[in-house]
Every structure is written in C-alpha cells, then in structure tokens.
PDB file of N, CA, C and O in Angstrom:
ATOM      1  N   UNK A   1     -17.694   8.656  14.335  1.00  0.00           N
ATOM      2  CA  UNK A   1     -16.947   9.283  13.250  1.00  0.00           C
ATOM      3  C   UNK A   1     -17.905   9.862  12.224  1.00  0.00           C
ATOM      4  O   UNK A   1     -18.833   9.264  11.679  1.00  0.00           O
ATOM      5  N   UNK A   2     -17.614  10.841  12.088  1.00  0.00           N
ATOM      6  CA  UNK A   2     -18.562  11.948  11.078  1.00  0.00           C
ATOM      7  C   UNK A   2     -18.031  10.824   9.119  1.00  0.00           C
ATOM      8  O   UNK A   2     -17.047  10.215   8.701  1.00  0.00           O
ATOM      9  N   UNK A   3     -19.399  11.170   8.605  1.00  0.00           N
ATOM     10  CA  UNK A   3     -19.389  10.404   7.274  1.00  0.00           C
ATOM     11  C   UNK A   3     -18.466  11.343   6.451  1.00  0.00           C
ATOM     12  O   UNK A   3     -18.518  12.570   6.537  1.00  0.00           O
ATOM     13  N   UNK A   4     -17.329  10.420   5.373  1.00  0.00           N
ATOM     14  CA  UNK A   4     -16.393  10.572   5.085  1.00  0.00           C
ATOM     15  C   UNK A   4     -17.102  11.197   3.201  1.00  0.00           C
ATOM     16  O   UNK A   4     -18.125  10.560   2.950  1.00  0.00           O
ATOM     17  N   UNK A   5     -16.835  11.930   2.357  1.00  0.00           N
ATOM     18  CA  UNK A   5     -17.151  12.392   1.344  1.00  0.00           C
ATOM     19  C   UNK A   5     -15.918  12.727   0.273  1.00  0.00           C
ATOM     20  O   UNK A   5     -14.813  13.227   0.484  1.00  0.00           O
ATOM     21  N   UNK A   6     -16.423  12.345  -0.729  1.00  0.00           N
ATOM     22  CA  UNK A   6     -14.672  12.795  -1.964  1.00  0.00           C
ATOM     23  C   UNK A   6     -15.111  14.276  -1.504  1.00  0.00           C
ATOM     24  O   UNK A   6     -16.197  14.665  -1.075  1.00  0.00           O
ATOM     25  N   UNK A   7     -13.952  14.948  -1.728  1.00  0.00           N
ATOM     26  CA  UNK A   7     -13.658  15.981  -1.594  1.00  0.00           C
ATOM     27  C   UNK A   7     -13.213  16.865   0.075  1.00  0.00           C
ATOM     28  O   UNK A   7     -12.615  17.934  -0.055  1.00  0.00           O
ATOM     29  N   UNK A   8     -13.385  16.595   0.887  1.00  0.00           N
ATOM     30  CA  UNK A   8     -13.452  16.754   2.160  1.00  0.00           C
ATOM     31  C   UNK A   8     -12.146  16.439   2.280  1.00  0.00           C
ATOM     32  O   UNK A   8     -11.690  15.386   1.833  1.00  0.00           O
ATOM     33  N   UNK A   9     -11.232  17.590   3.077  1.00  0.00           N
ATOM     34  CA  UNK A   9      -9.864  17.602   3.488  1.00  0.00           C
ATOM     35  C   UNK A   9      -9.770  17.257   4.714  1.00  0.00           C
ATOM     36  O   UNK A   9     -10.604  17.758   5.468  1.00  0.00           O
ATOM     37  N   UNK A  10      -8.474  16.056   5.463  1.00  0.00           N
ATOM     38  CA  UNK A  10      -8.493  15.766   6.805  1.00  0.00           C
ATOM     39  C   UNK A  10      -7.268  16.093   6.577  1.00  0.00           C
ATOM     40  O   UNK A  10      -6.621  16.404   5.577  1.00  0.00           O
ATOM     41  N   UNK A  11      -6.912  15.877   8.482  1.00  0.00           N
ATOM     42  CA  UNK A  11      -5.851  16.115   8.746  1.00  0.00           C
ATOM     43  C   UNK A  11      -5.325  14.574   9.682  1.00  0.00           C
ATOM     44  O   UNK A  11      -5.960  13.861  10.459  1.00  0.00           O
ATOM     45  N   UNK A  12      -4.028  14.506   9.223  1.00  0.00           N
ATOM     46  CA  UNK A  12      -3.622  12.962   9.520  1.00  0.00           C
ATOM     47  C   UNK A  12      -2.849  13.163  10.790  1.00  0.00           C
ATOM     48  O   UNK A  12      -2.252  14.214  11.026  1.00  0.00           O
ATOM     49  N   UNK A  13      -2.877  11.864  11.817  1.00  0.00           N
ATOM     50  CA  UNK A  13      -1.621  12.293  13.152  1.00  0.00           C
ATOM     51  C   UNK A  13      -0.162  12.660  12.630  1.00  0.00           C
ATOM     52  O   UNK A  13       0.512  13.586  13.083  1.00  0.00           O
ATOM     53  N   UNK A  14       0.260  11.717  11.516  1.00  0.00           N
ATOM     54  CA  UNK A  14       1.752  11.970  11.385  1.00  0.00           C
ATOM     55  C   UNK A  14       2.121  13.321  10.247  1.00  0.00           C
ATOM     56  O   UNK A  14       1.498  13.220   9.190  1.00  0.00           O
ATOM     57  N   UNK A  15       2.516  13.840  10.292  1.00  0.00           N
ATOM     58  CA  UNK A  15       2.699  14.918   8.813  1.00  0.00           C
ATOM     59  C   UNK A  15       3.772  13.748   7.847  1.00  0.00           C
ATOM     60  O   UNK A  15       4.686  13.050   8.284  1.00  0.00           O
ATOM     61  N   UNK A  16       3.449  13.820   6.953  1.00  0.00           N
ATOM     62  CA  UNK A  16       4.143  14.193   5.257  1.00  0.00           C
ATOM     63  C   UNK A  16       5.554  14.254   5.359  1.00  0.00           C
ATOM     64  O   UNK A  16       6.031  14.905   6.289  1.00  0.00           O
ATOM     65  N   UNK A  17       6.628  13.426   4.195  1.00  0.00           N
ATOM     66  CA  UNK A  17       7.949  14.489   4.119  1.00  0.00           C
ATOM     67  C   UNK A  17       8.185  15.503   3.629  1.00  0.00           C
ATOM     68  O   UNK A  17       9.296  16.022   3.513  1.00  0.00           O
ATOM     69  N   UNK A  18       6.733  16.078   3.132  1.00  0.00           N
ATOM     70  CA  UNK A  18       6.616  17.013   2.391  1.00  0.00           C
ATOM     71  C   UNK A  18       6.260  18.287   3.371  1.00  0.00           C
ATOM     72  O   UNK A  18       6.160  19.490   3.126  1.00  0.00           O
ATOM     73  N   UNK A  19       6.128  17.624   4.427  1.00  0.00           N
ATOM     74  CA  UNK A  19       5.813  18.627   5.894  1.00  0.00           C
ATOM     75  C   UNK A  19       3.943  18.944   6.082  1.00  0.00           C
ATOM     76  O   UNK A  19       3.277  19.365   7.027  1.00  0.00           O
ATOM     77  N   UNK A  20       3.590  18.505   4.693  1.00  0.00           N
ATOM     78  CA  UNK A  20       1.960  18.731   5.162  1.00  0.00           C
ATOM     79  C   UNK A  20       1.049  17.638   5.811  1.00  0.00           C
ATOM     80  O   UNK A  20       1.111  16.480   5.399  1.00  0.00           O
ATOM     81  N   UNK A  21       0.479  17.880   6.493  1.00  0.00           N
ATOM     82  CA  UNK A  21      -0.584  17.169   7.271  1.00  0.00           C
ATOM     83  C   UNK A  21      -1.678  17.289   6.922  1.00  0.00           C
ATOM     84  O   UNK A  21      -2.513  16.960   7.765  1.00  0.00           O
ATOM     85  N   UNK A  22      -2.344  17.926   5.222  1.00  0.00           N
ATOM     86  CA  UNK A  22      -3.970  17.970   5.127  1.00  0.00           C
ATOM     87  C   UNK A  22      -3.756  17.454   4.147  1.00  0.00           C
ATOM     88  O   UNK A  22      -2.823  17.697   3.382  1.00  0.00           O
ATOM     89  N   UNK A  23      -4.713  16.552   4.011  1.00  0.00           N
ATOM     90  CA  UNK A  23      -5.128  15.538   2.652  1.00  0.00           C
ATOM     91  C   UNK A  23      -6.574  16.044   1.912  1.00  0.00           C
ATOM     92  O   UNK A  23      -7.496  16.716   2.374  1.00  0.00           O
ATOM     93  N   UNK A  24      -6.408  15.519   0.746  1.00  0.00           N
ATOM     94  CA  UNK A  24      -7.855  15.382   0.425  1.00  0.00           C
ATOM     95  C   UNK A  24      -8.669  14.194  -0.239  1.00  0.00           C
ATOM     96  O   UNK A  24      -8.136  13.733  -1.249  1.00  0.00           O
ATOM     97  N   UNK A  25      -9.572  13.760   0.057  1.00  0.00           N
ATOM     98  CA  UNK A  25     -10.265  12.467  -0.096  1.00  0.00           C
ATOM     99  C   UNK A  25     -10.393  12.839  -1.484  1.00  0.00           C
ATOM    100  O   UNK A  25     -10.709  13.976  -1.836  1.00  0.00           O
ATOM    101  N   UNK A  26     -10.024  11.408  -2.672  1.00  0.00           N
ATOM    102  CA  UNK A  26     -10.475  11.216  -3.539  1.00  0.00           C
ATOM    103  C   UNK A  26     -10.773   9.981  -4.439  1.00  0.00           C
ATOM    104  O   UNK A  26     -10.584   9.747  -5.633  1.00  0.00           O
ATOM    105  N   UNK A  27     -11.416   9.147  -3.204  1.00  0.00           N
ATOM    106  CA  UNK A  27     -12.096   8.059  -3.689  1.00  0.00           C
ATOM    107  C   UNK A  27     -12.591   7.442  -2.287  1.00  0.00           C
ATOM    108  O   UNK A  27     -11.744   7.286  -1.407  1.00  0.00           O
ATOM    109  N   UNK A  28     -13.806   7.119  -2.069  1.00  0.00           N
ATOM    110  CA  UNK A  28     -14.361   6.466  -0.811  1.00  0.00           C
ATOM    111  C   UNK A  28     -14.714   5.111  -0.911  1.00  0.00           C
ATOM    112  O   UNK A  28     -14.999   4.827  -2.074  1.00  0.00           O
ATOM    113  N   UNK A  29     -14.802   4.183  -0.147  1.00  0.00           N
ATOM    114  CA  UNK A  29     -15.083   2.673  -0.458  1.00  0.00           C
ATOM    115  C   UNK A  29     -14.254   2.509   0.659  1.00  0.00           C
ATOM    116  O   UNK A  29     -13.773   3.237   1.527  1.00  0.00           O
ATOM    117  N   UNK A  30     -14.235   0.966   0.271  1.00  0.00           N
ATOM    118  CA  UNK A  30     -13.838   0.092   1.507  1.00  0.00           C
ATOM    119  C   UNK A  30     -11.983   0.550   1.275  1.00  0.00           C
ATOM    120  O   UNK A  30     -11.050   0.042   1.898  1.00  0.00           O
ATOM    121  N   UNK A  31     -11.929   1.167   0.664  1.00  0.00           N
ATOM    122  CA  UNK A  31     -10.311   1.375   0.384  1.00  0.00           C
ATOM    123  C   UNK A  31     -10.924   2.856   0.555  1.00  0.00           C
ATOM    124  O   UNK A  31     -12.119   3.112   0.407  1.00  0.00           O
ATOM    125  N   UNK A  32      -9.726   3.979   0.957  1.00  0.00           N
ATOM    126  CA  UNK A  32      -9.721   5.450   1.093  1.00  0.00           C
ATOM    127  C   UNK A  32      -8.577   5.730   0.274  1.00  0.00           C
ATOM    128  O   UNK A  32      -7.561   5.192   0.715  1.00  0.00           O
ATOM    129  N   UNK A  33      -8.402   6.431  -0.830  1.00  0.00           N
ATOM    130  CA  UNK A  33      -7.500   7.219  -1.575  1.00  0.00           C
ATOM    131  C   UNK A  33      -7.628   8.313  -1.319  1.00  0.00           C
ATOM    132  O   UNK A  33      -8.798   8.682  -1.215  1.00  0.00           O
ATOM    133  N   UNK A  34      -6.578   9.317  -1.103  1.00  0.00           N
ATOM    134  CA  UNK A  34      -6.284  10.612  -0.380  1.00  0.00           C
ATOM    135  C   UNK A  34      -4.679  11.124  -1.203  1.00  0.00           C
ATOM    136  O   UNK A  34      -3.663  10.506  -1.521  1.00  0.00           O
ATOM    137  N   UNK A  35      -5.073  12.405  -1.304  1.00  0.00           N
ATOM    138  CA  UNK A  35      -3.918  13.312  -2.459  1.00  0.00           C
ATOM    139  C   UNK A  35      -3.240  14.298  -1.386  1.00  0.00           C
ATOM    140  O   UNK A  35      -4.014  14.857  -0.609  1.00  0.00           O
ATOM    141  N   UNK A  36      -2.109  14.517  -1.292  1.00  0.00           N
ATOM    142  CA  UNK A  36      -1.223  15.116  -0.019  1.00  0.00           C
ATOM    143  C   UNK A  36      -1.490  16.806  -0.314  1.00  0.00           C
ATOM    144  O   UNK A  36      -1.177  17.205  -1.436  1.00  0.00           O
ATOM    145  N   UNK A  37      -1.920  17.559   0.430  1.00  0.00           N
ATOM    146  CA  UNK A  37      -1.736  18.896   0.089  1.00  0.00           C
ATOM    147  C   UNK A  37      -0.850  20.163  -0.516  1.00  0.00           C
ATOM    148  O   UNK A  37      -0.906  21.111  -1.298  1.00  0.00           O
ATOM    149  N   UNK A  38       0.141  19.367   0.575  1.00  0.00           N
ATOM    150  CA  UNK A  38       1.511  20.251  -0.151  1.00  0.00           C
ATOM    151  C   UNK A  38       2.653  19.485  -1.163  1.00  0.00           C
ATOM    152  O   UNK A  38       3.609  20.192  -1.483  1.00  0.00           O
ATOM    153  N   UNK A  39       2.624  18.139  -1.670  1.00  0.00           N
ATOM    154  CA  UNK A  39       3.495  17.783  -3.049  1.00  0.00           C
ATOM    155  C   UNK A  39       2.398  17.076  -3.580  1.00  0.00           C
ATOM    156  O   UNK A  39       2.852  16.947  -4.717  1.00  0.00           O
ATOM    157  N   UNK A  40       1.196  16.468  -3.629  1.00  0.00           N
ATOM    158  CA  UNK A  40       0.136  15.508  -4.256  1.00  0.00           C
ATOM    159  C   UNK A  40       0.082  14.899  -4.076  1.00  0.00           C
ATOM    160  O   UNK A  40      -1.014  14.419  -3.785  1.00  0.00           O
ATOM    161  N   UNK A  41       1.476  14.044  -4.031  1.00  0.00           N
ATOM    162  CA  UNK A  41       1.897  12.545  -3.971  1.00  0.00           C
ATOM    163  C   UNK A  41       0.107  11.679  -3.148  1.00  0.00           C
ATOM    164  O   UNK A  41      -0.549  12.212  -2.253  1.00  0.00           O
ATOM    165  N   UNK A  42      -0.114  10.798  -3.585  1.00  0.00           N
ATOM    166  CA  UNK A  42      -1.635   9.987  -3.765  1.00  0.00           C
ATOM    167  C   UNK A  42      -1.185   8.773  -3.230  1.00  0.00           C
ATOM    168  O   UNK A  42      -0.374   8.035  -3.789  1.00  0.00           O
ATOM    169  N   UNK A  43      -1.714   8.569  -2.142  1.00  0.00           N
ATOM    170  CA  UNK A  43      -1.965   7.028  -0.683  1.00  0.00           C
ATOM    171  C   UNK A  43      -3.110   6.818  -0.915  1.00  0.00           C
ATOM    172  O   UNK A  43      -3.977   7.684  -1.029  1.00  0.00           O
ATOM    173  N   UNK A  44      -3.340   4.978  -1.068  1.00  0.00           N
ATOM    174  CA  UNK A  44      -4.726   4.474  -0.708  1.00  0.00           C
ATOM    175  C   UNK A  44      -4.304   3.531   0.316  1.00  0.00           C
ATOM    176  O   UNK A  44      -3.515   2.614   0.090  1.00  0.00           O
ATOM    177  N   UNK A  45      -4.913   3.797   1.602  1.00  0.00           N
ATOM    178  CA  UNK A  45      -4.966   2.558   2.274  1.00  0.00           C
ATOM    179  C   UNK A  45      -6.771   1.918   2.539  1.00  0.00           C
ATOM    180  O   UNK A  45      -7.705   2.040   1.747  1.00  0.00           O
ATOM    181  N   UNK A  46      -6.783   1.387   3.623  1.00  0.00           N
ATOM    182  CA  UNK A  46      -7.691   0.145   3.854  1.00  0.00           C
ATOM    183  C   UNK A  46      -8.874   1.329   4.955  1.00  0.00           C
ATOM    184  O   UNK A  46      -8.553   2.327   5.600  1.00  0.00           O
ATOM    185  N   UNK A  47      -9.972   0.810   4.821  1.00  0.00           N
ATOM    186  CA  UNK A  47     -10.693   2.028   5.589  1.00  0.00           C
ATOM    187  C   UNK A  47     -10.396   1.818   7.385  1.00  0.00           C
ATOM    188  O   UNK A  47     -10.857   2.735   8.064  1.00  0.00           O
ATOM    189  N   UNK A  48      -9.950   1.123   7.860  1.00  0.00           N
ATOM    190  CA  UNK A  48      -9.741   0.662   9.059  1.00  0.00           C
ATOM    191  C   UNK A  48      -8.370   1.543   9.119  1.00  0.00           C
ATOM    192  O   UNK A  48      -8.460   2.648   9.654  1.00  0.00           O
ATOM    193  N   UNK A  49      -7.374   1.216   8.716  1.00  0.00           N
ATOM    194  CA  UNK A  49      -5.917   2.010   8.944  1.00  0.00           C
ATOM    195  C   UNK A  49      -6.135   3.226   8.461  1.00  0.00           C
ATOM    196  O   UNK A  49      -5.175   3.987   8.583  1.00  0.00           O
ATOM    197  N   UNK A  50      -7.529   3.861   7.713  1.00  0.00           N
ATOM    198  CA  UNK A  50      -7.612   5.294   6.952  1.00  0.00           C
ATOM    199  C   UNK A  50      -7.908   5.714   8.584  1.00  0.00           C
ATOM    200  O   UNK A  50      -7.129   6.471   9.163  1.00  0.00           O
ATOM    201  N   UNK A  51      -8.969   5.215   9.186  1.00  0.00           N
ATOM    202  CA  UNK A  51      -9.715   5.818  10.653  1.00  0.00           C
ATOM    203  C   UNK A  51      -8.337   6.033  11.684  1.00  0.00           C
ATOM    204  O   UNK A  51      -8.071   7.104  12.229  1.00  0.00           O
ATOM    205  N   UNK A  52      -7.701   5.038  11.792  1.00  0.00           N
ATOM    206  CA  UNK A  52      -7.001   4.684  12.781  1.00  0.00           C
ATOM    207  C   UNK A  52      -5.932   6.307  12.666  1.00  0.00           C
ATOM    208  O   UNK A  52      -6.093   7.209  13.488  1.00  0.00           O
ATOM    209  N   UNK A  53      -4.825   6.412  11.442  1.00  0.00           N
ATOM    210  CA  UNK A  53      -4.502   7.133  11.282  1.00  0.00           C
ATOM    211  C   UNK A  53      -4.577   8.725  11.037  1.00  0.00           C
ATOM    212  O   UNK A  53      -3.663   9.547  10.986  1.00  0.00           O
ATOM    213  N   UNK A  54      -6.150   8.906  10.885  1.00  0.00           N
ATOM    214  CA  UNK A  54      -6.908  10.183  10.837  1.00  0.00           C
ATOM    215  C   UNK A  54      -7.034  10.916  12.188  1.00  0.00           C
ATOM    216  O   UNK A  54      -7.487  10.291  13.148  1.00  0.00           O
ATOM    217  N   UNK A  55      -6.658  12.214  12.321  1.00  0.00           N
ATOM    218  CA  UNK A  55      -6.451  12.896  13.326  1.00  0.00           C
ATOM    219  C   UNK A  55      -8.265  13.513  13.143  1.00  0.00           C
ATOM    220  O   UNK A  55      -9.018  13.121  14.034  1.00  0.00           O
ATOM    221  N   UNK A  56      -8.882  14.412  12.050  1.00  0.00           N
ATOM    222  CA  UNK A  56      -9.759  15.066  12.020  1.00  0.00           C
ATOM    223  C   UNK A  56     -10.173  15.519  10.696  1.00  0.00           C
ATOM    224  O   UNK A  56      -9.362  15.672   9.783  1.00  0.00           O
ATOM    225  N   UNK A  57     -11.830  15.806  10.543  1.00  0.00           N
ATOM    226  CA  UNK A  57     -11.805  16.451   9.140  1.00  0.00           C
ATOM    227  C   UNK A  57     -11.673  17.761   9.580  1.00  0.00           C
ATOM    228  O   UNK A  57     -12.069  18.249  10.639  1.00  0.00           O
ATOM    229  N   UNK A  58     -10.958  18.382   8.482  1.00  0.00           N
ATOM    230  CA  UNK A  58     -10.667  19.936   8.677  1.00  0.00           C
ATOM    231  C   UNK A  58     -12.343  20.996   7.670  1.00  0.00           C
ATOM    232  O   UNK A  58     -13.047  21.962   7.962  1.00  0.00           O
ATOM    233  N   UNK A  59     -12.260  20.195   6.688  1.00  0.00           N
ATOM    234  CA  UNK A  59     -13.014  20.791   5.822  1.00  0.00           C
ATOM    235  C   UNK A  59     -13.967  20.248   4.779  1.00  0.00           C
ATOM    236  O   UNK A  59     -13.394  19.489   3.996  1.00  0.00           O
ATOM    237  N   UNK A  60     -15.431  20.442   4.512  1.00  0.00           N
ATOM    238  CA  UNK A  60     -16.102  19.634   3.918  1.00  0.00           C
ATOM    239  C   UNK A  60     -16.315  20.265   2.864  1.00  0.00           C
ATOM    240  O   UNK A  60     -16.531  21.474   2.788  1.00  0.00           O
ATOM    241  N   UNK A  61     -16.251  19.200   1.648  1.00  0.00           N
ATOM    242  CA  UNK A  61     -16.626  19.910  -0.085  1.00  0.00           C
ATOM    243  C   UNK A  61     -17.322  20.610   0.084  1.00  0.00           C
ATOM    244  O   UNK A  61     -17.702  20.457   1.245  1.00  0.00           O
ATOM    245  N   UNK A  62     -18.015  21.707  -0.544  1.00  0.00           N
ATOM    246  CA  UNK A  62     -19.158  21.905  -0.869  1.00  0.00           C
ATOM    247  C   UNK A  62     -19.401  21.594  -2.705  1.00  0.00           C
ATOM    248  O   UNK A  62     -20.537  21.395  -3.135  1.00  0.00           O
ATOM    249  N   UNK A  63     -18.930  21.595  -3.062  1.00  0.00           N
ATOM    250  CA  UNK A  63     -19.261  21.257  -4.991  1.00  0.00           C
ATOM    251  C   UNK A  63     -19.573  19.606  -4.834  1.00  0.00           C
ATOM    252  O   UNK A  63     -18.959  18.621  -4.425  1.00  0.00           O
ATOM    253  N   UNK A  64     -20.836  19.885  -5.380  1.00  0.00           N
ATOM    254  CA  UNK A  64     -20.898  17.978  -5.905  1.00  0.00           C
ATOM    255  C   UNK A  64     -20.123  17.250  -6.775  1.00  0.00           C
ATOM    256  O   UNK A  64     -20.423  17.458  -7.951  1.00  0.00           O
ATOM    257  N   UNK A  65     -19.139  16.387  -6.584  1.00  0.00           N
ATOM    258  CA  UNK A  65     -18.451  15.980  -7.351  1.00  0.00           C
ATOM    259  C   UNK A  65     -19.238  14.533  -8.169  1.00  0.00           C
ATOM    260  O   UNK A  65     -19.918  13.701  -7.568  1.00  0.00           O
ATOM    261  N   UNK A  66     -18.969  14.516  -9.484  1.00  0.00           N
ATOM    262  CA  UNK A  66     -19.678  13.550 -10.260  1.00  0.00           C
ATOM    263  C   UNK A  66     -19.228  12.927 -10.991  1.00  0.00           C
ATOM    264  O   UNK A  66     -18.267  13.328 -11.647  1.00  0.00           O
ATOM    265  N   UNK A  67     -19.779  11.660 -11.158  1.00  0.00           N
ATOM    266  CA  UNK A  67     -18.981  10.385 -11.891  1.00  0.00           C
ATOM    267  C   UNK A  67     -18.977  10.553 -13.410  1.00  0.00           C
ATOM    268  O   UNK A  67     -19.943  11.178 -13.849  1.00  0.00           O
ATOM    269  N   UNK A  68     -18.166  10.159 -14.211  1.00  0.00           N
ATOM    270  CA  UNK A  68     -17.946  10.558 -15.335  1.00  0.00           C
ATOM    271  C   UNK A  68     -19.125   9.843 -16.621  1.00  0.00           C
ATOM    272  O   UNK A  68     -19.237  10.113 -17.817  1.00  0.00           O
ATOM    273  N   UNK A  69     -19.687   9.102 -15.964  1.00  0.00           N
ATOM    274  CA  UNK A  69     -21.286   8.190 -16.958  1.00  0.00           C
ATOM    275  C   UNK A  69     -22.160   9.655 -16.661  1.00  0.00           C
ATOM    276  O   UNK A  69     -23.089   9.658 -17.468  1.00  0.00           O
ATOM    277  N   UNK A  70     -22.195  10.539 -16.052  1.00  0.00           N
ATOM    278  CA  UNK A  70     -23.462  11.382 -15.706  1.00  0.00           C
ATOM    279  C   UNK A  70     -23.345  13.012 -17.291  1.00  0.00           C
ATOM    280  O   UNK A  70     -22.401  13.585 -17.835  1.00  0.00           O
ATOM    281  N   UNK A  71     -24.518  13.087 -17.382  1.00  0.00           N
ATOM    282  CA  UNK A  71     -24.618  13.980 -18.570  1.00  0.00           C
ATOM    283  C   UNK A  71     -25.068  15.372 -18.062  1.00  0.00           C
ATOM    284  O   UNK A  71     -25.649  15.427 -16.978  1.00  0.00           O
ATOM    285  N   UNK A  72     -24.783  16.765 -18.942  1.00  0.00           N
ATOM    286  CA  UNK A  72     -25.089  17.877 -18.072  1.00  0.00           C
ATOM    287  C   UNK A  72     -26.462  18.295 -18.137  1.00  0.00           C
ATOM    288  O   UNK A  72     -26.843  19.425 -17.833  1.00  0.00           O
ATOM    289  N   UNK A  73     -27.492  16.984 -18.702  1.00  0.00           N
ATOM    290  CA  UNK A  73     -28.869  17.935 -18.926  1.00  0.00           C
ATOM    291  C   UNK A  73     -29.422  17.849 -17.448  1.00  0.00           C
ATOM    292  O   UNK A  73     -30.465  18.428 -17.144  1.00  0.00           O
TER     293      UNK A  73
END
C-alpha cells in the first residue's frame, strides 16, 4: 500500500448517500479522518478498517499542508 498523506484524495469500495465515492484525507495516525467530496460530511475510522475499505488513491496533494505551531519566516 502506497504511503497515505493529509491531503491526498481516495476512492472508497462503497459510494456515499451523497452518491460520491472520493474522499479526502484530513488527519493521518493510527485513526484516518477523511471529508466526503460531494456533501463534506467527515468519517474517522481505525487505520485497519480505513485500508480494508479503500478501493485506491486517486490523487496526491501537492501543497504542503502545515500544523498550526509553525511560523511563516
């Protein structure tokens, strides 16, 4: 399994009731939080049921995303 990154959109086996199937990672750890593409609505599950249920990554960040302690010098 290719390394997982905030920002990086997958695509899950089951679709959404919202009908979408691409997520986007926004928090990594032993827990995976992921924001639904087409209504937002925000799932964290367990990184084991994140794999299990993951069909594929579709798309990788490119912007570095940064923690909010970091300064712009």
């Amino acid at each position: 399994m290719e390394e997982l990154k905030l920002g990086d959109v997958v695509q899950m086996r089951k679709t959404h009731p919202c009908g979408s199937d691409k997520w986007t990672i926004i928090r990594v750890g032993a827990d995976i939080k992921i924001r639904c593409s087409g209504c937002g609505r925000i799932v964290m599950m367990d990184r084991a049921d994140f794999v299990k249920r993951m069909k594929k990554i579709v798309g990788h960040s490119d912007e570095v995303v940064r923690g909010t302690n970091e300064s712009d010098d």
